[in-house]
VOGU-3710 file (C-alpha; in Angstrom, 3 decimals, decimal comma):
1> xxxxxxxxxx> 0,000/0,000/0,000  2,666/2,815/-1,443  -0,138/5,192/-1,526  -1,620/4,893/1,847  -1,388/8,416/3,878  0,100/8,574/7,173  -2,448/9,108/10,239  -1,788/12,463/12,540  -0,721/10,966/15,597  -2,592/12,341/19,054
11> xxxxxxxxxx> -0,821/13,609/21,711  -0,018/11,057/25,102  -3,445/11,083/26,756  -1,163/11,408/30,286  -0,010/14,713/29,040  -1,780/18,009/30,595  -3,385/20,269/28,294  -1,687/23,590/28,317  -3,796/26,496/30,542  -4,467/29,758/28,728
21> xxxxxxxxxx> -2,643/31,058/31,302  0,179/28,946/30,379  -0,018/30,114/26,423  -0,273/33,660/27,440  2,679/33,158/29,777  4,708/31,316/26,726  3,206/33,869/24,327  4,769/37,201/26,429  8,606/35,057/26,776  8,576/34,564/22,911
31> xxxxxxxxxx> 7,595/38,529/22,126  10,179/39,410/24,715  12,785/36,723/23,930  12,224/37,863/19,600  12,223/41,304/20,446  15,865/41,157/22,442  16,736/39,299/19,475  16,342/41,692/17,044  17,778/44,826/18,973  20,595/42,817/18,969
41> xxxxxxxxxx> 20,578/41,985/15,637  19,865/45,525/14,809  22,856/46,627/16,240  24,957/43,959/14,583  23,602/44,724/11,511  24,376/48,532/12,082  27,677/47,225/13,408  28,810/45,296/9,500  27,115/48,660/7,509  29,670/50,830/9,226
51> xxxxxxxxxx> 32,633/48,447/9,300  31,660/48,316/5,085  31,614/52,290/5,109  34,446/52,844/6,917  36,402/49,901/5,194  39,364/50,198/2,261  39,514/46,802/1,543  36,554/45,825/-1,059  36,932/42,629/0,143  36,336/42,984/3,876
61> xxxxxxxxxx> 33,912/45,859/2,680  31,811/43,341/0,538  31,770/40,684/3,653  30,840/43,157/5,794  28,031/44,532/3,633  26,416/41,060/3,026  26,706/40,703/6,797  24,655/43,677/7,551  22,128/42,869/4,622  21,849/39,527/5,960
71> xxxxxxxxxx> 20,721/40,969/9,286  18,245/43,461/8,088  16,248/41,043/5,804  16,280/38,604/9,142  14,993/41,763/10,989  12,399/42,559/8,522  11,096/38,958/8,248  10,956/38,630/11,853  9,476/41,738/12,708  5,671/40,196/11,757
81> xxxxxxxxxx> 6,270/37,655/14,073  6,898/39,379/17,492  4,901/41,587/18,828  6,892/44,399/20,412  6,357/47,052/23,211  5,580/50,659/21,481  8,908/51,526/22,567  10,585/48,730/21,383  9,095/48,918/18,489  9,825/52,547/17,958
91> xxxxxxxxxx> 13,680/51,463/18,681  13,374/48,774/16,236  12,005/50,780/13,333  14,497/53,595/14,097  17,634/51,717/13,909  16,438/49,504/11,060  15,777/52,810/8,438  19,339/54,037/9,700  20,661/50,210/8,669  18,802/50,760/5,244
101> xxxxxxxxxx> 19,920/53,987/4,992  23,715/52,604/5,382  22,587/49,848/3,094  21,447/52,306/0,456  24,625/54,285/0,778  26,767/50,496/0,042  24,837/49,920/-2,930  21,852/47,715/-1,871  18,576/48,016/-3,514  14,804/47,135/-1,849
//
């Protein structure tokens, strides 16, 4: 029977259901956990555009400016799947026009 589908397997029935309480709980870690993230990665990103303005070597330049691409399309994919404080968000966006900004100024198209 080559054809036959696989059946979804159930959960163990001696497992607990999860609470809402629980979700909520797991919901606020991963918005606060993604958010740290991406200030982070912000930076970082921020961190490769200047190294790639600053640098003389077109080599180390190009590296550098993949680098910081690399981190603002992770950003920007990301973004839609956090939800961030208004603050954090405000950061976020801030930092993340100056990185396409620098981008811009390397070359990079969007």
């Amino acid at each position: 029977m080559p054809d036959e589908i696989p059946r979804q397997r159930k959960p163990p029935r001696h497992l607990p259901k999860r609470t809402r309480e629980q979700l909520l709980t797991s919901k606020r870690q991963f918005n606060r956990t993604g958010t740290e993230f991406l200030k982070v990665d912000v930076v970082t990103g921020l961190t490769f555009a200047k190294a790639a303005l600053d640098s003389r070597d077109e080599d180390k330049k190009l590296r550098n400016q993949k680098s910081a691409r690399k981190a603002y399309d992770t950003i920007v994919r990301m973004l839609n799947k956090i939800t961030p404080s208004k603050a954090d968000a405000q950061q976020l966006h801030e930092n993340l026009q100056q990185l396409k900004n620098d981008l811009i100024q390397l070359g990079e198209s969007f």
